[in-house]
KOLRO-373173 format. One record per atom (N, C-alpha, C): x, y, z; atom name; residue number from 1. Coordinates in steps of 0.05 Angstrom, whole numbers, m for minus. Layout:
<rs>
<r east="X" north="Y" up="Z" name="CA" resi="NUM"/>
...
</rs>
This chain:
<rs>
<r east="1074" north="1079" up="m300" name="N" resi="1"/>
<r east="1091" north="1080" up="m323" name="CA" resi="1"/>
<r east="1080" north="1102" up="m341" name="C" resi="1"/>
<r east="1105" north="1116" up="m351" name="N" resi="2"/>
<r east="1094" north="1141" up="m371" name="CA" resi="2"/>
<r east="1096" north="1133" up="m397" name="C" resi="2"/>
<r east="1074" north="1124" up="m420" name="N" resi="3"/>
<r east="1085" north="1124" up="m444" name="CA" resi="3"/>
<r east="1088" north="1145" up="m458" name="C" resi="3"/>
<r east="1102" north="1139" up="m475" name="N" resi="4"/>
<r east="1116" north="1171" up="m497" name="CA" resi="4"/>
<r east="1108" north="1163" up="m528" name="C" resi="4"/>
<r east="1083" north="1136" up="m523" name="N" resi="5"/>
<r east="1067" north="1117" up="m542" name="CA" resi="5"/>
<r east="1041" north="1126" up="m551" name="C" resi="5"/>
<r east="1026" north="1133" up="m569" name="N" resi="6"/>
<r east="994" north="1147" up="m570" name="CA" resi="6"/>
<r east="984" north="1116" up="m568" name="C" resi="6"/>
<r east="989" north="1101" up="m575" name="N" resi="7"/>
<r east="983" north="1067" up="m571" name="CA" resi="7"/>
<r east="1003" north="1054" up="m556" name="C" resi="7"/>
<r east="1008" north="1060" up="m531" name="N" resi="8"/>
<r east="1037" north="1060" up="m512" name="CA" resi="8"/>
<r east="1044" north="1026" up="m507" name="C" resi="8"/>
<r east="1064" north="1020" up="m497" name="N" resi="9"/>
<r east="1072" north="980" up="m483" name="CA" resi="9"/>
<r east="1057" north="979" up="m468" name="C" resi="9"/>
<r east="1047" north="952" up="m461" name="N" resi="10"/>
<r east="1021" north="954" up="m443" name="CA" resi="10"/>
<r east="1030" north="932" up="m422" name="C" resi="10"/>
<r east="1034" north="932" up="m399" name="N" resi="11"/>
<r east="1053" north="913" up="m388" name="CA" resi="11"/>
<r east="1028" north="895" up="m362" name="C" resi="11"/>
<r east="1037" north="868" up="m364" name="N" resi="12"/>
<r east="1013" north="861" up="m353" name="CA" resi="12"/>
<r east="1021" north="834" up="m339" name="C" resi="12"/>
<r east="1017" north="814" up="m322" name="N" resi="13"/>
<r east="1027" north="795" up="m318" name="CA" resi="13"/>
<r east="1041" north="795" up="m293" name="C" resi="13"/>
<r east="1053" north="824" up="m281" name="N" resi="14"/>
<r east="1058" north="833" up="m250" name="CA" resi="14"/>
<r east="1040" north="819" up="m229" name="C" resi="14"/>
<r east="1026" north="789" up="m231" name="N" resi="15"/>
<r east="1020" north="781" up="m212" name="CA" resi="15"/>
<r east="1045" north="772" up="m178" name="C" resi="15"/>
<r east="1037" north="765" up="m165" name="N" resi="16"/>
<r east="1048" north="761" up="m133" name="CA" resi="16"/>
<r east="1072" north="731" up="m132" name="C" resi="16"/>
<r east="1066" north="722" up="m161" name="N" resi="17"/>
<r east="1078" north="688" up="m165" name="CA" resi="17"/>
<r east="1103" north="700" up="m192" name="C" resi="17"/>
<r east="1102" north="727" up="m202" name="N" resi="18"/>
<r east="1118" north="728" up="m225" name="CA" resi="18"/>
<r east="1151" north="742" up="m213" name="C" resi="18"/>
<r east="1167" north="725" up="m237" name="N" resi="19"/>
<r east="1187" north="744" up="m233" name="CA" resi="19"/>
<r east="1195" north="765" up="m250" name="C" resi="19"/>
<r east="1205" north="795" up="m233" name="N" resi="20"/>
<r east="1208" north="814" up="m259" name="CA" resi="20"/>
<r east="1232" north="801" up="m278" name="C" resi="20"/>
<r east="1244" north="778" up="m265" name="N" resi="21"/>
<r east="1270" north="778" up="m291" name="CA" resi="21"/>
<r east="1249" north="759" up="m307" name="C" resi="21"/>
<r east="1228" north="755" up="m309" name="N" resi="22"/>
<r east="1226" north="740" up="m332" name="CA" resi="22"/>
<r east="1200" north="751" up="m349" name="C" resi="22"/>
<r east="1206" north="771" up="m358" name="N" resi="23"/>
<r east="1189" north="790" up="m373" name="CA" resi="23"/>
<r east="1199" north="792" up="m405" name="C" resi="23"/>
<r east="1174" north="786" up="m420" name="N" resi="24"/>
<r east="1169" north="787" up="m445" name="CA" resi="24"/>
<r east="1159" north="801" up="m459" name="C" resi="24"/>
<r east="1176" north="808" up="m482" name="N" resi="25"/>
<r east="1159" north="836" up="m506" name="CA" resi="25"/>
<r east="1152" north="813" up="m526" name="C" resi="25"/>
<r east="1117" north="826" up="m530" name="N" resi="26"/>
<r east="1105" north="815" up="m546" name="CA" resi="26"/>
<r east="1099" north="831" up="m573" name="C" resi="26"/>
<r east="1111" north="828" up="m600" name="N" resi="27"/>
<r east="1107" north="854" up="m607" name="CA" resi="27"/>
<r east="1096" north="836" up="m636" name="C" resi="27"/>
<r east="1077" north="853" up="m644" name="N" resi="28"/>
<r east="1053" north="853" up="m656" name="CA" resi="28"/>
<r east="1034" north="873" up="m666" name="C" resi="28"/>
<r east="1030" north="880" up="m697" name="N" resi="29"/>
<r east="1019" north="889" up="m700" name="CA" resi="29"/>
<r east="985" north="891" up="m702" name="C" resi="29"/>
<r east="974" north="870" up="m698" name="N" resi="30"/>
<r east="951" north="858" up="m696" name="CA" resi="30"/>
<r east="935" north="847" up="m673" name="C" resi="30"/>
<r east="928" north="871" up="m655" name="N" resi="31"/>
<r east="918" north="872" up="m630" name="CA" resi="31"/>
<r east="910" north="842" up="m617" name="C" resi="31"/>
<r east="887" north="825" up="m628" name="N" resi="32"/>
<r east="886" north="804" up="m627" name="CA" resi="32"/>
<r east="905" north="777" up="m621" name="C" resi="32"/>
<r east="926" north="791" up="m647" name="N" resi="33"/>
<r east="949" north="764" up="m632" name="CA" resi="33"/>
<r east="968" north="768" up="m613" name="C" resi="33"/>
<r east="967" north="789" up="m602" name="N" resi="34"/>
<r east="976" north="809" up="m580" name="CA" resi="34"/>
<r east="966" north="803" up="m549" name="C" resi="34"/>
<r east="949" north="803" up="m549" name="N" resi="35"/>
<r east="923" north="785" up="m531" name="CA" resi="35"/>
<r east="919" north="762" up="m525" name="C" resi="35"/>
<r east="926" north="743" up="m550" name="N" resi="36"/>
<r east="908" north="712" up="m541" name="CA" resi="36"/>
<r east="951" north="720" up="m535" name="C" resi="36"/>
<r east="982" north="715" up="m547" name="N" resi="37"/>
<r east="1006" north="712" up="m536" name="CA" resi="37"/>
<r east="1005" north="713" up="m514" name="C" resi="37"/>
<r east="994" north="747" up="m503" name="N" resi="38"/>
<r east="991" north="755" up="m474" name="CA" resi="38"/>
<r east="985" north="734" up="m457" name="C" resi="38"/>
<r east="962" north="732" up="m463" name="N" resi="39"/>
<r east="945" north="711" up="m451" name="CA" resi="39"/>
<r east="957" north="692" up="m449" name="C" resi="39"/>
<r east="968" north="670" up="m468" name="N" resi="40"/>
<r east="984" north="643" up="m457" name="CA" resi="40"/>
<r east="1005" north="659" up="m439" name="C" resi="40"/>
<r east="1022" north="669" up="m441" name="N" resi="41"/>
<r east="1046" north="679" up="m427" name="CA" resi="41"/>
<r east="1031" north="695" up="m395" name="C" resi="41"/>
<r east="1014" north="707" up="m391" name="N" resi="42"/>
<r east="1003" north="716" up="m362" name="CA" resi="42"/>
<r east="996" north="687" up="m351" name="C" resi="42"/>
<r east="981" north="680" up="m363" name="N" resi="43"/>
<r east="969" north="656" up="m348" name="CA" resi="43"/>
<r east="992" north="634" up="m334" name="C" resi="43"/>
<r east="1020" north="635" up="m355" name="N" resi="44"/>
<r east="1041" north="614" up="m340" name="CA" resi="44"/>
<r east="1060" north="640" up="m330" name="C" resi="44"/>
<r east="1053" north="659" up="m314" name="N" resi="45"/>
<r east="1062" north="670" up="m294" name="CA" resi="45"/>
<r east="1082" north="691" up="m303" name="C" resi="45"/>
<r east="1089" north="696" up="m327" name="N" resi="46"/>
<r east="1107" north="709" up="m345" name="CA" resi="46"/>
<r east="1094" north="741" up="m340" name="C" resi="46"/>
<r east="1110" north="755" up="m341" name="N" resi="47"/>
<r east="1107" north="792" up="m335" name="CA" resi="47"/>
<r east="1114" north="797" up="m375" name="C" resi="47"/>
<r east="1085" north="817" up="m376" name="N" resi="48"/>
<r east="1091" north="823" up="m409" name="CA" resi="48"/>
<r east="1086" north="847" up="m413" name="C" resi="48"/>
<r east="1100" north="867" up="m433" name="N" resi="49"/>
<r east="1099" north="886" up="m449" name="CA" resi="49"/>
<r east="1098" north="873" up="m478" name="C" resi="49"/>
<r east="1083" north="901" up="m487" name="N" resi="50"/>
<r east="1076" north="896" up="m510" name="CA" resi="50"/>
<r east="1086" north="929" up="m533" name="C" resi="50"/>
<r east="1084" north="915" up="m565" name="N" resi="51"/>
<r east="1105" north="939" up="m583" name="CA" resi="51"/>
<r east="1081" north="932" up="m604" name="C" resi="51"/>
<r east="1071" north="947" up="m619" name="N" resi="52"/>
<r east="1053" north="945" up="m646" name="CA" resi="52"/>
<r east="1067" north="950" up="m666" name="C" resi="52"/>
<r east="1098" north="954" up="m663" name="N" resi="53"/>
<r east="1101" north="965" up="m697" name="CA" resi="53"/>
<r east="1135" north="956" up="m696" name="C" resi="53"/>
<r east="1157" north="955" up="m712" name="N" resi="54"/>
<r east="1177" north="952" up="m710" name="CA" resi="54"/>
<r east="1191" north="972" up="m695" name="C" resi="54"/>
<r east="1196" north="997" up="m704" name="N" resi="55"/>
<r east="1204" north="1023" up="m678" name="CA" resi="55"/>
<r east="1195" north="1019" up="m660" name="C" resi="55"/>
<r east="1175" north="1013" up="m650" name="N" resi="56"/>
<r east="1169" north="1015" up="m628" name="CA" resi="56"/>
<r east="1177" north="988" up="m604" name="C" resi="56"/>
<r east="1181" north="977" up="m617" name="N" resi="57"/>
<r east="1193" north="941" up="m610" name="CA" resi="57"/>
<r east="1214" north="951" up="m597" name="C" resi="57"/>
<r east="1241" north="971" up="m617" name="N" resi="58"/>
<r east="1270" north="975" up="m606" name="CA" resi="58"/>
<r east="1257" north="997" up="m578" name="C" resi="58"/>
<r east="1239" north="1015" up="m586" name="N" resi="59"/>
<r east="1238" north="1033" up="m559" name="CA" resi="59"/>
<r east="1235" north="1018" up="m531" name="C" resi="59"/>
<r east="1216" north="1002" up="m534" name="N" resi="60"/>
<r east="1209" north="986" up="m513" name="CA" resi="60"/>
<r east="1234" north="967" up="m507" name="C" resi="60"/>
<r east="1243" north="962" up="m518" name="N" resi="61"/>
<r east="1268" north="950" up="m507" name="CA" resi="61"/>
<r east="1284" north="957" up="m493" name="C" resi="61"/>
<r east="1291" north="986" up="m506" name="N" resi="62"/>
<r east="1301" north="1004" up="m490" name="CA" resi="62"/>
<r east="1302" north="1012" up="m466" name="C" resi="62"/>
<r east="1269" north="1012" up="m464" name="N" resi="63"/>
<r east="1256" north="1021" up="m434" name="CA" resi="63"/>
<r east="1246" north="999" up="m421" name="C" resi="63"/>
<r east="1254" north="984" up="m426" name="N" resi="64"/>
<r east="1244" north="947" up="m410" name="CA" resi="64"/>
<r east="1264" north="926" up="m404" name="C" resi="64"/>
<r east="1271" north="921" up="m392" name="N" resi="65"/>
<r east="1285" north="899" up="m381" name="CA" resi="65"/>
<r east="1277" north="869" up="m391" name="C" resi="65"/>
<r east="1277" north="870" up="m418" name="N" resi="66"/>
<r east="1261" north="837" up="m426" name="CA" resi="66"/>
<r east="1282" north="817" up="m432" name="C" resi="66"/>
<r east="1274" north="798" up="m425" name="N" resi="67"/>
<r east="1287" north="771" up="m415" name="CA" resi="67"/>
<r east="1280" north="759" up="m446" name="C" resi="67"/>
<r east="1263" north="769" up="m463" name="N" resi="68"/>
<r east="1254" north="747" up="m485" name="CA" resi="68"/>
<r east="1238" north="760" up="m498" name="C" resi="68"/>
<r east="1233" north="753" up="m530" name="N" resi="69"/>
<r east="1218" north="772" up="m549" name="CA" resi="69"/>
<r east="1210" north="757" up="m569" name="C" resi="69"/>
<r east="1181" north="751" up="m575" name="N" resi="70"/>
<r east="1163" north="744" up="m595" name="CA" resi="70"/>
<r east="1153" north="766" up="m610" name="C" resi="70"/>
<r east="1167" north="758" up="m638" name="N" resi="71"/>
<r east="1169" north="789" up="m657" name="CA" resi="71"/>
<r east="1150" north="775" up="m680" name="C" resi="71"/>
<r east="1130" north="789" up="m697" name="N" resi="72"/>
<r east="1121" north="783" up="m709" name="CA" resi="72"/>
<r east="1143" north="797" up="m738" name="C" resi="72"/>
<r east="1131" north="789" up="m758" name="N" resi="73"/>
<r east="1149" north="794" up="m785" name="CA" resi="73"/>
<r east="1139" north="815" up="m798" name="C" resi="73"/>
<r east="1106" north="814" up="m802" name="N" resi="74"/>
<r east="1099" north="843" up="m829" name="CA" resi="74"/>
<r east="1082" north="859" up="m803" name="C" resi="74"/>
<r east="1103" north="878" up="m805" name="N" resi="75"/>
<r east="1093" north="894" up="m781" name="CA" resi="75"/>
<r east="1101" north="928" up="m792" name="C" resi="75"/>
<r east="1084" north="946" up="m789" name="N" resi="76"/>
<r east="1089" north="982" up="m797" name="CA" resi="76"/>
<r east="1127" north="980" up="m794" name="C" resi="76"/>
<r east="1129" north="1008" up="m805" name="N" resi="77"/>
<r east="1155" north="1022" up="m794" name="CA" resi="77"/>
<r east="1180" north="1002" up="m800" name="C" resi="77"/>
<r east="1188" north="978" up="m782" name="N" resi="78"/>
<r east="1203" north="961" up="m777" name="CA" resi="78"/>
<r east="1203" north="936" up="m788" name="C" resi="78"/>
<r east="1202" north="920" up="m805" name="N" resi="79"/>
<r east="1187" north="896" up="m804" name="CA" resi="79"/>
<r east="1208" north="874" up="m785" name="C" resi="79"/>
<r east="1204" north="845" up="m780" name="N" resi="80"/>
<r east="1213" north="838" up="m760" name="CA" resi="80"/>
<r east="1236" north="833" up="m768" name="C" resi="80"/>
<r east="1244" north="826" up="m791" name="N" resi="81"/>
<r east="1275" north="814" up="m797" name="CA" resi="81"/>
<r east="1288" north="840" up="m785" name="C" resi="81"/>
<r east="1287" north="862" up="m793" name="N" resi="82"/>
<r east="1304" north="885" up="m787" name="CA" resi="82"/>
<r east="1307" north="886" up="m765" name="C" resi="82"/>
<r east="1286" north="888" up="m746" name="N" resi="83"/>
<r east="1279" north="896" up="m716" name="CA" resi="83"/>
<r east="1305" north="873" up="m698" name="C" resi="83"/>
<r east="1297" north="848" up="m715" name="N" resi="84"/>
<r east="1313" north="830" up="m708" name="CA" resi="84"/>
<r east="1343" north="828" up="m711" name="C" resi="84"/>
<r east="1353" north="836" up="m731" name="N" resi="85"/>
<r east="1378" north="842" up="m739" name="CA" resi="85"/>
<r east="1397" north="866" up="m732" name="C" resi="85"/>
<r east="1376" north="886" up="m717" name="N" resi="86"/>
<r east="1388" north="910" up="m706" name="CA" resi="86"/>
<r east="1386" north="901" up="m677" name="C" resi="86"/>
<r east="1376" north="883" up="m662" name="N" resi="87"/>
<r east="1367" north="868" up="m633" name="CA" resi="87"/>
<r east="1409" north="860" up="m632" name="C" resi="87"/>
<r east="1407" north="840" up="m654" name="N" resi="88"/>
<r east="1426" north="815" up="m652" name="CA" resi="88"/>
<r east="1450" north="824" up="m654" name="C" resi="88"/>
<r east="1455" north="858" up="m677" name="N" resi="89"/>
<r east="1474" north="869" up="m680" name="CA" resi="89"/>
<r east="1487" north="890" up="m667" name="C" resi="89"/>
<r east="1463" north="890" up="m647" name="N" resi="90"/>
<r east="1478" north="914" up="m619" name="CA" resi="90"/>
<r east="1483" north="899" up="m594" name="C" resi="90"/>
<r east="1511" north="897" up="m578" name="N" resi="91"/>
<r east="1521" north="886" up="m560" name="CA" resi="91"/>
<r east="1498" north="884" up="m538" name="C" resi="91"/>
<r east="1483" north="908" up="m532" name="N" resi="92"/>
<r east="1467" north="913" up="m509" name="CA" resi="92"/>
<r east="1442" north="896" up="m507" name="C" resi="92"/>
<r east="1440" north="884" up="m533" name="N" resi="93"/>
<r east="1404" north="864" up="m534" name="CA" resi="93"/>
<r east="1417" north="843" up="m557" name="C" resi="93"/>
<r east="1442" north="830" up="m561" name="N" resi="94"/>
<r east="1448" north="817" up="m566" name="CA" resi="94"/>
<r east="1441" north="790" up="m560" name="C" resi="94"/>
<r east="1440" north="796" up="m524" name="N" resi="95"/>
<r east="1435" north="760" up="m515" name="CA" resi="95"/>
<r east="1410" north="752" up="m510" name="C" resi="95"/>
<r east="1383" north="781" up="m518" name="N" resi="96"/>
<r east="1357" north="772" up="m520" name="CA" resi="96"/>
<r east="1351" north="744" up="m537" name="C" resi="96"/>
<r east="1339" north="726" up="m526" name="N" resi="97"/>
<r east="1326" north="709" up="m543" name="CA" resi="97"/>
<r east="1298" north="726" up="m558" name="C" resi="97"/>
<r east="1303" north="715" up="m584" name="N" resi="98"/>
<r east="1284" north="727" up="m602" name="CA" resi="98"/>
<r east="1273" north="704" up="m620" name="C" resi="98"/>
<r east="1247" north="706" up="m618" name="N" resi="99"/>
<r east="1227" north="683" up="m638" name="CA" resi="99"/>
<r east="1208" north="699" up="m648" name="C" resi="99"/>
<r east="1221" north="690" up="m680" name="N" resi="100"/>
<r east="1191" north="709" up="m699" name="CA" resi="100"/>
<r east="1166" north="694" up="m695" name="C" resi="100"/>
<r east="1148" north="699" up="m697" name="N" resi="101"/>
<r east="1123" north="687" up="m692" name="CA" resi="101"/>
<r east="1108" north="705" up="m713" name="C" resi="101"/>
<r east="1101" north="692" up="m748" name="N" resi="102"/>
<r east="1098" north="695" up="m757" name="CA" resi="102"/>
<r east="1069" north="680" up="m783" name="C" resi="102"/>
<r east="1057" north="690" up="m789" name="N" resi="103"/>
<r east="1042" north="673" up="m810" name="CA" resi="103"/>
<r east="1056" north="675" up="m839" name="C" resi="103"/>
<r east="1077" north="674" up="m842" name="N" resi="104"/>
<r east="1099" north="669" up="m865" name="CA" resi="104"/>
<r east="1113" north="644" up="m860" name="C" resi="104"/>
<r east="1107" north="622" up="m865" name="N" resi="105"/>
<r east="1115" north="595" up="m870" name="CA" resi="105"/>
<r east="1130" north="582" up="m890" name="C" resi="105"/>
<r east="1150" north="598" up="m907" name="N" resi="106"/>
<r east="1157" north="582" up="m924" name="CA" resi="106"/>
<r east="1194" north="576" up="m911" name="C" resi="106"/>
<r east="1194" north="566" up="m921" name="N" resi="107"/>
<r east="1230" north="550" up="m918" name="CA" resi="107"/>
<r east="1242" north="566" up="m914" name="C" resi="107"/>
<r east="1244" north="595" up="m935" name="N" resi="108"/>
<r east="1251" north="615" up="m948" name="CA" resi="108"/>
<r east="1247" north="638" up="m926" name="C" resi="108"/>
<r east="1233" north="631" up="m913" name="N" resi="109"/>
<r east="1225" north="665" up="m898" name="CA" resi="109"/>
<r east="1238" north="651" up="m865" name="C" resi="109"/>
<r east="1237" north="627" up="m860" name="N" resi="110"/>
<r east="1251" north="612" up="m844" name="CA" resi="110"/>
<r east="1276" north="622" up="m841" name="C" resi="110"/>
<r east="1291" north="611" up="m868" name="N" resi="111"/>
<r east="1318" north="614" up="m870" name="CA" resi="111"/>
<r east="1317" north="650" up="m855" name="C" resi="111"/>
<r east="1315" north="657" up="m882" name="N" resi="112"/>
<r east="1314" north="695" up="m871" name="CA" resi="112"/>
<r east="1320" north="694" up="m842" name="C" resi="112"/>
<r east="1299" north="690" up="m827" name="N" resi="113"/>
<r east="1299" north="698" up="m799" name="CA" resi="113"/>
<r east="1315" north="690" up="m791" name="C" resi="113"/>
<r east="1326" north="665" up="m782" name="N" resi="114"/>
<r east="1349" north="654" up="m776" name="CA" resi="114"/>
<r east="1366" north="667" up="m783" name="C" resi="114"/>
<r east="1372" north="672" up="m809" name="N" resi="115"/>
<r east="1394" north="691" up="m811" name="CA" resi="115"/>
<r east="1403" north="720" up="m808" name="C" resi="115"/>
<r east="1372" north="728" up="m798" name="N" resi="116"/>
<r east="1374" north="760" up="m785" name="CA" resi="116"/>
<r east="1379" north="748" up="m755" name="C" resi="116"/>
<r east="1382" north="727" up="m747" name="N" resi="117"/>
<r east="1391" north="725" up="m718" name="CA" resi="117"/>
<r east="1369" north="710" up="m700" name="C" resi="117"/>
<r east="1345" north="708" up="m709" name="N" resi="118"/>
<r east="1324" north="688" up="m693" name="CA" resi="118"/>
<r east="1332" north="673" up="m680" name="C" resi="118"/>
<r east="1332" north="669" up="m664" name="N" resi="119"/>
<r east="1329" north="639" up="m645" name="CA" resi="119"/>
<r east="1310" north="610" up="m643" name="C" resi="119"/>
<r east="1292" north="631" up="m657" name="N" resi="120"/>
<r east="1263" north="602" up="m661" name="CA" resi="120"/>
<r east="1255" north="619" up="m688" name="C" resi="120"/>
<r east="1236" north="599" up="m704" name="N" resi="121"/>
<r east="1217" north="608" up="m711" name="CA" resi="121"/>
<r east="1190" north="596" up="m723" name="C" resi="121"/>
<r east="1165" north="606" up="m712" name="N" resi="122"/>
<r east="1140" north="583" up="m706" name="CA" resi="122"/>
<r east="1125" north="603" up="m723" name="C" resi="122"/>
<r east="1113" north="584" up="m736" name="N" resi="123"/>
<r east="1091" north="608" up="m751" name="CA" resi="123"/>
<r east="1061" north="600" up="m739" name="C" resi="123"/>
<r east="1051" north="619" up="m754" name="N" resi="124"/>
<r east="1017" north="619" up="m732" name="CA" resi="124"/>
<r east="998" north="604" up="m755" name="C" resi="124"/>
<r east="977" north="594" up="m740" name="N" resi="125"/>
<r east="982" north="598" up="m717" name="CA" resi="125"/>
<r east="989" north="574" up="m699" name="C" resi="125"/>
<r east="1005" north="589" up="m675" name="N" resi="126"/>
<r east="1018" north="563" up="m651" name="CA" resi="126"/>
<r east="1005" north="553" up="m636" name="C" resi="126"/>
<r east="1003" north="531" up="m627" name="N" resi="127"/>
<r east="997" north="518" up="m603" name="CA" resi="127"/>
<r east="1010" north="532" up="m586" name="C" resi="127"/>
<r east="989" north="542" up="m558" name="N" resi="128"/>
<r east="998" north="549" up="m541" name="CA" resi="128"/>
<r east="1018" north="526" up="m522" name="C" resi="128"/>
<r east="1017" north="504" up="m528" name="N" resi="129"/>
<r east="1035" north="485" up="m509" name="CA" resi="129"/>
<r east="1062" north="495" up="m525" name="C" resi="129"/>
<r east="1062" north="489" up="m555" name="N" resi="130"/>
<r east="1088" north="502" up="m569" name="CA" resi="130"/>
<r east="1104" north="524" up="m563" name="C" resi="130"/>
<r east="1082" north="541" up="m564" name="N" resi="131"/>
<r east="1094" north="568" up="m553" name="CA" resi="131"/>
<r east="1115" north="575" up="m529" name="C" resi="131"/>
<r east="1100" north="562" up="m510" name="N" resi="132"/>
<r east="1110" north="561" up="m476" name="CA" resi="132"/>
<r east="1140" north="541" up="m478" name="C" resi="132"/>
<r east="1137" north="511" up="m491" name="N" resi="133"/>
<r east="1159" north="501" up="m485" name="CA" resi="133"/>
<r east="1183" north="520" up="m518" name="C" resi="133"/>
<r east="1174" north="527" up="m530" name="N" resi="134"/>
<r east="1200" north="547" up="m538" name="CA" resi="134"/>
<r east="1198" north="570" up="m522" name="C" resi="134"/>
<r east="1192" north="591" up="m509" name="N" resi="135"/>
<r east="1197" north="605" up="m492" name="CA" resi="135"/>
<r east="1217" north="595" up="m470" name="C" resi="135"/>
<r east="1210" north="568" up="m456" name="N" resi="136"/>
<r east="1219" north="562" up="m434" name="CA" resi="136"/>
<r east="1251" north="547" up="m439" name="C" resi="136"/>
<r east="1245" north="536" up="m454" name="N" resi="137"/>
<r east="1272" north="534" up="m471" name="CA" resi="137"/>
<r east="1292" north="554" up="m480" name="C" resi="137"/>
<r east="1283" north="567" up="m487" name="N" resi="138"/>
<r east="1299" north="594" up="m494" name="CA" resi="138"/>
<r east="1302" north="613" up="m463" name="C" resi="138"/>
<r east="1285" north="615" up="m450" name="N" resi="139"/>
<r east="1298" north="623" up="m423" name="CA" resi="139"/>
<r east="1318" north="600" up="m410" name="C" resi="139"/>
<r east="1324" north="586" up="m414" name="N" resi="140"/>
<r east="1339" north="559" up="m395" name="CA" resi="140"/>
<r east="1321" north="550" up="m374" name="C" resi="140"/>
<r east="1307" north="543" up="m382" name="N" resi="141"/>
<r east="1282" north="524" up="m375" name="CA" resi="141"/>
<r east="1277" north="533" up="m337" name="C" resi="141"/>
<r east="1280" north="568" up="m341" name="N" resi="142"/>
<r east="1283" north="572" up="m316" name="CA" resi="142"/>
<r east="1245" north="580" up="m312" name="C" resi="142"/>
<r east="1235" north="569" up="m300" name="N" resi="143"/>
<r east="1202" north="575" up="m294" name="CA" resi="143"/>
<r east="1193" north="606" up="m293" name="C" resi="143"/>
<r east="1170" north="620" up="m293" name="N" resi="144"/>
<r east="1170" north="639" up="m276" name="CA" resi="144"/>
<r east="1165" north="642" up="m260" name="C" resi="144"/>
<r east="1178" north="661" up="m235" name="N" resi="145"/>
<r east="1175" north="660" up="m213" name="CA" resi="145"/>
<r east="1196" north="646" up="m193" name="C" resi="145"/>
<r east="1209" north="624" up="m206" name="N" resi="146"/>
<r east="1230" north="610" up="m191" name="CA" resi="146"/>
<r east="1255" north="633" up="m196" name="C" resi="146"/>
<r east="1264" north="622" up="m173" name="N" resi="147"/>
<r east="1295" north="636" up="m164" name="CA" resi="147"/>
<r east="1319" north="629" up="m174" name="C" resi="147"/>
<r east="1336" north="649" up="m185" name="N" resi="148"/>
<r east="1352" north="649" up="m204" name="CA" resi="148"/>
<r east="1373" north="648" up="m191" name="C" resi="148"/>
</rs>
């Protein structure tokens, strides 16, 4: 893969048990929560790319085939409501499932997202059991790796 990124998507999770349709953008400005996400999502067999900033979230979309997207909220360039609301308002990444995954917890920043188009939204930090059954939920409880 060529990135056109100086901090490029980092795609990881291509183990021998994964399916490519069930590949996830993890996008995050905060290397760390970028990593331990990764990490729950590799480990249950999930194929992942990753976006550090809001532009760079839509590029990778662009260039990725993702099945599903854990968007964080205060992020450079993009922040997530936008990223999210430009996702939900273009026909082409409309039927992405999208969950902010955010340390902004109030009612208020809830609502927001929902109303830029969220599908979930869990603030941090998550239980990784949380995490997985809203992911898997939001894919149609299709596993990775199983046949579609």
């Amino acid at each position: 893969m060529t990135d056109t990124f100086s901090a490029g998507p980092v795609e990881a999770g291509a183990s021998s048990h994964s399916n490519p349709a069930t590949t996830i953008l993890v996008a995050d400005d905060d290397v760390l929560v970028r990593k331990v996400l990764k990490a729950v999502l590799v480990h249950s067999g999930y194929r992942v790319v990753e976006a550090e900033d809001g532009a760079q979230t839509l590029a990778v979309v662009k260039e990725h085939s993702v099945q599903g997207i854990l968007l964080d909220v205060m992020m450079p360039k993009l922040d997530g409501f936008q990223v999210c609301q430009r996702l939900k308002n273009d026909p082409a990444t409309a039927h992405i499932p999208v969950v902010l995954v955010t340390a902004l917890s109030g009612q208020e920043h809830r609502h927001y997202g929902l109303e830029a188009g969220a599908d979930d939204y869990l603030s941090k930090p998550v239980a990784p059991t949380t995490l997985l059954s809203v992911v898997r939920r939001l894919m149609g409880d299709v596993q990775p790796g199983a046949a579609e």
